[in-house]
C-alpha positions, 0 to 999 in steps of 0.5 A: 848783171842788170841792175836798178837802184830805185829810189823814192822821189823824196831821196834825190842822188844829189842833194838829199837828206843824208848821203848813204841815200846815194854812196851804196849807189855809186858803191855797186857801179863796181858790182853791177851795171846798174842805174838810179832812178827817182819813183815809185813803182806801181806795176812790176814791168817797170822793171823790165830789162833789170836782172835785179832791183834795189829798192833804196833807204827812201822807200822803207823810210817814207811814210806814204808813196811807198810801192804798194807791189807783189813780186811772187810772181815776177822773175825780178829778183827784188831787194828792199834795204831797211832803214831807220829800223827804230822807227815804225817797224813793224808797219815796214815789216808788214809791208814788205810782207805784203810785197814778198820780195826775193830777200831783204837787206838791213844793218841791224843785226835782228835778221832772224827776227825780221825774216820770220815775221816777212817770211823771206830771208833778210841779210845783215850789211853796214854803213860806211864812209866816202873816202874822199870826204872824209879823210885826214885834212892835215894841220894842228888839231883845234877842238879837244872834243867833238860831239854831232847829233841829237840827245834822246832821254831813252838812249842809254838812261840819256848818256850823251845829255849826261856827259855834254852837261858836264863839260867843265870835267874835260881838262883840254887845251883847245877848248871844246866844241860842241855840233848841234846839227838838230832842233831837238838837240838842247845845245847851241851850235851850227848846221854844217854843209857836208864839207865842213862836217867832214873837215871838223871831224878831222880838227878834233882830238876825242869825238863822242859817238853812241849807237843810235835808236835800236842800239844801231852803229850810225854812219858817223863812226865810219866817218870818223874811223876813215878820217883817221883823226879822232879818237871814238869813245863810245858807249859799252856794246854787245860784243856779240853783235859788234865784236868784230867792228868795235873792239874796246881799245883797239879801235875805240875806247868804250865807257858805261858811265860819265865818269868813266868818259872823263877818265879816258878822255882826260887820259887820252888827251894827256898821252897822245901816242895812246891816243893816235895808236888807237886812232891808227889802228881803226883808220887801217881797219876801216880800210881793211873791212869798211870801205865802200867798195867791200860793202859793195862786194858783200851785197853783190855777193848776198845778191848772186847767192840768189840766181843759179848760174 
């Protein structure tokens, strides 16, 4: 099967904003025979030759320049991936709307939702992790907790803020660490490369995560569960939508307070067989489950359940 990553000019393959814009690409080589190209679309013969096109994160991401196309009629079977669905959804939804392409793809759970208001199916798929970036680089650990990303005062009564304010609670022996990798974030610290992010996930024994905006798993517990390092504390999760990715103590430990964040920290860092028992068990099943290659193998197959052979 013929296949076209398109994606917008803004989201390169090499050097863009985040790298998921180009792992699903190389991820579906293993599905497809498939091609990537940077630009935006004006007229459906653009994907002649193709048996299907996805049309990547950049164009359901970007404001302007998105592809302003009708595919009721095309014999292209057409599948836009939804990303960063917490932010002007539902301008995103009216458009594909518009478009009517064949089914949609996203990573929140709210498929039913977005399917009734586009009118076409949309399928639920999840990140992952380069299993070559991010990995186990060996050596003794150096920090006692990691924590990258942004503080939001509407994420969960603002937890993150609430927990890295109090840092003087955590009783560790390697000091802590702190990567503030955006402005917005109130703490000081450095901007990474890819490389270096990957390696400090690796240096550290207890790494703070939450789900982002709308309640989403980010990319970064996947990164952290192939590094097969660190141990992931992370806020309560509906066991409904998650339950068969994080389950509290067997692949993370989940907490719902800052109290209870410096009690499992301070724990685990005291009892290290606990500790990397947990840590095990998530690396096997990030390779059971969560690798690129089965994310690939799942979108191939949403993608086949659309074409009569």
């Amino acid at each position: 099967m013929k296949a076209l990553f398109c994606e917008h000019p803004n989201k390169p393959l090499r050097g863009g904003y985040c790298s998921y814009y180009s792992e699903i690409f190389h991820a579906l080589k293993s599905e497809f025979d498939i091609e990537f190209k940077n630009f935006v679309p004006t007229k459906t013969s653009e994907f002649s030759g193709y048996d299907v096109v996805f049309l990547g994160f950049g164009h359901t991401d970007c404001g302007e320049g998105k592809p302003q196309l009708l595919f009721r009629d095309s014999d292209v079977k057409l599948f836009p991936i939804l990303n960063k669905e917490y932010a002007g959804l539902t301008n995103k939804l009216n458009w594909l709307k518009q478009m009517k392409p064949t089914a949609g793809l996203t990573v929140h759970h709210d498929v039913d939702l977005y399917s009734k208001h586009v009118g076409v199916p949309f399928h639920r798929i999840m990140w992952s992790a380069s299993e070559l970036q991010f990995r186990n680089y060996g050596g003794d650990y150096k920090h006692d907790l990691f924590f990258s990303g942004v503080t939001r005062p509407e994420q969960f009564e603002n937890l993150r803020e609430k927990v890295l304010s109090q840092l003087d609670r955590l009783n560790g022996e390697l000091g802590n660490f702190i990567n503030a990798r955006s402005h917005r974030n109130n703490y000081s610290g450095t901007m990474f490369s890819d490389d270096e992010y990957a390696k400090h996930l690796s240096d550290a024994k207890l790494c703070l995560v939450t789900t982002g905006p709308a309640d989403l798993v980010g990319t970064r517990f996947f990164e952290i569960f192939a590094a097969g390092r660190s141990l992931i504390l992370c806020n309560k999760m509906n066991e409904d939508v998650y339950g068969d990715m994080m389950i509290d103590g067997v692949n993370c430990v989940m907490f719902s307070t800052v109290d209870e964040f410096y009690d499992y920290a301070n724990y685990f860092l005291k009892n290290e067989s606990e500790r990397m028992k947990i840590v095990n068990n998530a690396q096997n099943l990030f390779i059971e489950k969560f690798t690129w290659s089965k994310r690939a193998k799942e979108i191939a197959d949403i993608v086949r359940g659309y074409y009569e052979f």
